[in-house]
C-alpha positions in Angstrom: 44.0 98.1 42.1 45.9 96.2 44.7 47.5 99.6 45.7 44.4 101.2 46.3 43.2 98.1 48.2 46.5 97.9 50.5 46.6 102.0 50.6 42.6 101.7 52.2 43.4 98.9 54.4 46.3 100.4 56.0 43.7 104.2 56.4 41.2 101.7 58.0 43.6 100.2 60.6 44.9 103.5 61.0 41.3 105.0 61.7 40.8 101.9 63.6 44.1 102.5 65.9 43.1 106.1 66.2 39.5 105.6 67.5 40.9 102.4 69.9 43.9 105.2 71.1 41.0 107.5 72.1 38.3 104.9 73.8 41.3 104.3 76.1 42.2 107.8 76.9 38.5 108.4 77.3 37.7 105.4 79.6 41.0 105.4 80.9 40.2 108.2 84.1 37.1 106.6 85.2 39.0 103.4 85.5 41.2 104.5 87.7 38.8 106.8 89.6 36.7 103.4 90.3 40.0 101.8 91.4 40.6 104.6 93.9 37.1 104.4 95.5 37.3 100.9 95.5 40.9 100.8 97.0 39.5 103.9 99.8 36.6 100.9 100.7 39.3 98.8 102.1 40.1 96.8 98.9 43.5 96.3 97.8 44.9 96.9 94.3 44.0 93.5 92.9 41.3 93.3 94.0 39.5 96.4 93.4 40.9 95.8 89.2 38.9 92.5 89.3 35.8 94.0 90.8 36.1 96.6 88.4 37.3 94.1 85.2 34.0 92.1 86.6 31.8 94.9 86.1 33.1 96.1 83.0 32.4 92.6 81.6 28.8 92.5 83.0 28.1 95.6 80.3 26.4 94.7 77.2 28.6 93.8 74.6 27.2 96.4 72.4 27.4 99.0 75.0 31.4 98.4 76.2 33.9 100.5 74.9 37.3 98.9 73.3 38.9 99.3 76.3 36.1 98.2 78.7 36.2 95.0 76.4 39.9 94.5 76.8 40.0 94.7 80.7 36.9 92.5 80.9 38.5 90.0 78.6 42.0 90.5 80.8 39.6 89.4 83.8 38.6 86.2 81.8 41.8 85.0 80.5 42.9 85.6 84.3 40.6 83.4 85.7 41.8 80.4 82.9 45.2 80.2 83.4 45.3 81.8 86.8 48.0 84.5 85.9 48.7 88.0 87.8 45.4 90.5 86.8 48.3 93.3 86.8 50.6 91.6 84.7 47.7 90.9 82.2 47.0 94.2 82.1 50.8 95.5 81.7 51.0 92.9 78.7 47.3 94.8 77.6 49.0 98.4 78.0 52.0 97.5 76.0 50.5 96.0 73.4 47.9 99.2 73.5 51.0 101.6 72.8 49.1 104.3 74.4 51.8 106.4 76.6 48.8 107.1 79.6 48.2 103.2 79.7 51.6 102.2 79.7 52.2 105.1 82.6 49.4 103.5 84.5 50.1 100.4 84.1 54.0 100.8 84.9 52.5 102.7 88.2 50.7 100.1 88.6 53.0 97.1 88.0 55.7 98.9 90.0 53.2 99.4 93.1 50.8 96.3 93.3 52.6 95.0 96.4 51.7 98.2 98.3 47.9 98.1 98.9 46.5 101.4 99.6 49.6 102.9 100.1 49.6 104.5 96.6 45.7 106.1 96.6 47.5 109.6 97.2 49.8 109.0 93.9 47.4 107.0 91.9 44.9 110.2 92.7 47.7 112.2 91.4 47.8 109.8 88.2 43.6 110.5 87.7 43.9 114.2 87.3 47.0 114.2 85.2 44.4 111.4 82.8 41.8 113.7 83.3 43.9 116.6 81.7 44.5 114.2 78.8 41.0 113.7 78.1 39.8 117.6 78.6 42.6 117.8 76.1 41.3 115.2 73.5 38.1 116.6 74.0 38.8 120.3 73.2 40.9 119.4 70.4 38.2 117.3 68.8 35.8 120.3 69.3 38.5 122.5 67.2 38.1 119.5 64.5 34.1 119.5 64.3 34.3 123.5 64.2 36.8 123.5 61.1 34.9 120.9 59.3 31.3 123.0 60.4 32.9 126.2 58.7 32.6 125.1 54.8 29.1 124.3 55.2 28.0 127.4 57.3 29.6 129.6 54.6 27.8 127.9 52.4 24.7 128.2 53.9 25.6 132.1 54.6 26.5 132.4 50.6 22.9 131.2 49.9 20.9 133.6 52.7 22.8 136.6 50.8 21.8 135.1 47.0 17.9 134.9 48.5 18.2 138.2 50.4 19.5 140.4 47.0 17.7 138.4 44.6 14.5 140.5 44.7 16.5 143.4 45.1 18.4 143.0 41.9 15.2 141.2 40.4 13.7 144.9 40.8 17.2 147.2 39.5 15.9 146.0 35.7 
């Protein structure tokens, strides 16, 4: 009994890991797409993360991602004990152990003293996350289509047993 509880709890965190891995590689592109607009504005780095951070945290709870809930909760611990909104979020990408967060957020901890010097690379940095996610997409379209094949040949199995059932109903 205790095995199966301890053998289900460790399948739920790892479900749990899974689906957080994936919020981040799926919001992870449009974040830093909102930081390039931002940063092309005028803004610099740090700035443009806490107007994004803000906004994320201005969502309904119910409506935020995990990883739209993590920066917007990076934002508020920010604004308590006044530390770095970079290094908040290079603590965040570490503890994530996602390899695109921690490549953004090492890009972006090397390079927050630079101001809009690095749009051209951190542009560079979206496409490369926007691979990732076409990627994570396809591949979770190759899933649904192997779990949708049982059932269709099921379904296929059945049209043939009606179709040849008043066929063979009449061979008597």
């Amino acid at each position: 009994m205790t095995f199966d509880l301890k053998f289900d709890s460790k399948t739920k965190l790892k479900k749990q890991k899974q689906r957080q891995r994936e919020d981040i590689i799926l919001d992870l592109p449009s974040f830093i797409n909102q930081l390039l607009l931002l940063m092309d504005s005028g803004l610099v780095l740090n700035e443009a993360i806490r107007r994004v951070a803000y906004e994320y945290g201005r969502v309904p709870r119910e409506q935020q991602s995990y990883f739209t809930r993590e920066v917007a909760g990076i934002l508020r611990r920010c604004e308590k004990s006044g530390e770095n909104l970079i290094n908040e979020f290079y603590a965040f990408a570490g503890r994530s152990d996602v390899k695109e967060l921690i490549r953004t957020a090492n890009f972006l901890y090397e390079n927050k003293n630079r101001g809009t010097e690095i749009w051209d690379r951190l542009s560079d940095l979206s496409e490369d996350l926007w691979e990732e996610r076409k990627r994570l997409c396809m591949e979770r379209i190759k899933v649904s289509e192997t779990k949708m094949s049982f059932p269709l040949g099921i379904m296929l199995i059945s049209l043939i047993l009606m179709t040849s059932a008043p066929a063979l109903m009449q061979i008597r």
